[in-house]
Each structure stands twice: as structure tokens, then as C-alpha cells.
N, C-alpha and C positions, 0 to 999 in steps of 0.2 A: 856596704853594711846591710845587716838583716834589721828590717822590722817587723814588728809583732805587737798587735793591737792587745789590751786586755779581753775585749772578749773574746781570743783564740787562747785565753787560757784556763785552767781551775786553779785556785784561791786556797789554800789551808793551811793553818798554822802558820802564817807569813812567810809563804812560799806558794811562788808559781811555777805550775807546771804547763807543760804543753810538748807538743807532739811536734815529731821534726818533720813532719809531712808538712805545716805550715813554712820549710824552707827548703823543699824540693826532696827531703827523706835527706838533709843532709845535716851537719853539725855547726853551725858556724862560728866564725873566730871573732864575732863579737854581736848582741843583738842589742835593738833597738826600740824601747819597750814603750809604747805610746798607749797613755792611761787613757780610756775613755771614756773618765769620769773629770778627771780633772784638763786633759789636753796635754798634758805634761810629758816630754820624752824624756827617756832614765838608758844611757847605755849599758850595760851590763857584760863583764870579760869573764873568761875562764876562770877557775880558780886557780892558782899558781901552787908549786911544791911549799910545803910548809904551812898551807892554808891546813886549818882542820876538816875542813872538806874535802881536802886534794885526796883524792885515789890514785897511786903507784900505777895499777894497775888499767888507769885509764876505764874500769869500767868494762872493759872488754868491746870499745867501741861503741856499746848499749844508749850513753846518757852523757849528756854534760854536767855540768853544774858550771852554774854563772855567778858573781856577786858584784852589787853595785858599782858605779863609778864614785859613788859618794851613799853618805848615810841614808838609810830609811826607813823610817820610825814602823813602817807598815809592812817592810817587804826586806826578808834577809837575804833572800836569792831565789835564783830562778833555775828552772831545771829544764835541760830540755831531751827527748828521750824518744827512742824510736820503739814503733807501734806496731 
């Protein structure tokens, strides 16, 4: 599994973003989001078809989208995108 600190990411609108250079310039099939405010780790999966998120078309390889393994109040998903 990938992990990913909060400060490797930006914050807006309750969404994180970050850059796939933080996992070798690659995509991964699940990340591991370690708050470094709270200490707290949140796994975060892909989005699945039928999600409203979900792109058919993949994106064109560009970006993932991720969303929690469970609810949070602060964070809808997390995106992760090459640079």
C-alpha cells in the first residue's frame, strides 16, 4: 500500500489533492492518507463504475479519484494526478 502524509497535499473544498510523483509518478490501487494533524490513518480506493465520480473513460490515465474507506465529515475524496 501507498502512503501519503497530509502535508504532501493541497486542501479545498474537502478535497485533497496531490501529485503522483509522491508514489513514483504512478497511480496506486489504494492510498494511505496519514493526517498530520490528527495522527490518524484513512485508506482511500478508487472510485468504482456507478460512483458519480466514476469516469468511463478513465481520465485518459491523467488522475485518479479516490473516496474514503468510511465517512468524513472533512474530506470527500482525494485525487491524485500527474504533474
Amino acid at each position: 500500500m501507498s502512503q501519503l502524509h497530509t502535508k504532501n497535499c493541497m486542501f479545498a473544498n474537502k478535497v485533497l489533492l496531490a501529485e503522483s510523483s509522491n508514489f513514483g509518478g504512478r497511480l496506486p490501487p489504494v492510498v494511505d492518507v496519514i493526517s498530520d494533524y490528527t495522527g490518524k490513518t484513512v485508506s482511500f480506493y478508487p472510485v468504482q463504475m456507478g460512483h458519480p465520480l466514476f469516469c468511463y473513460d478513465q481520465w485518459d490515465g491523467e488522475q485518479m479519484i479516490y473516496v474514503p474507506a468510511q465517512d468524513l465529515k472533512n474530506c470527500t475524496h482525494l485525487v491524485v494526478y500527474h504533474s
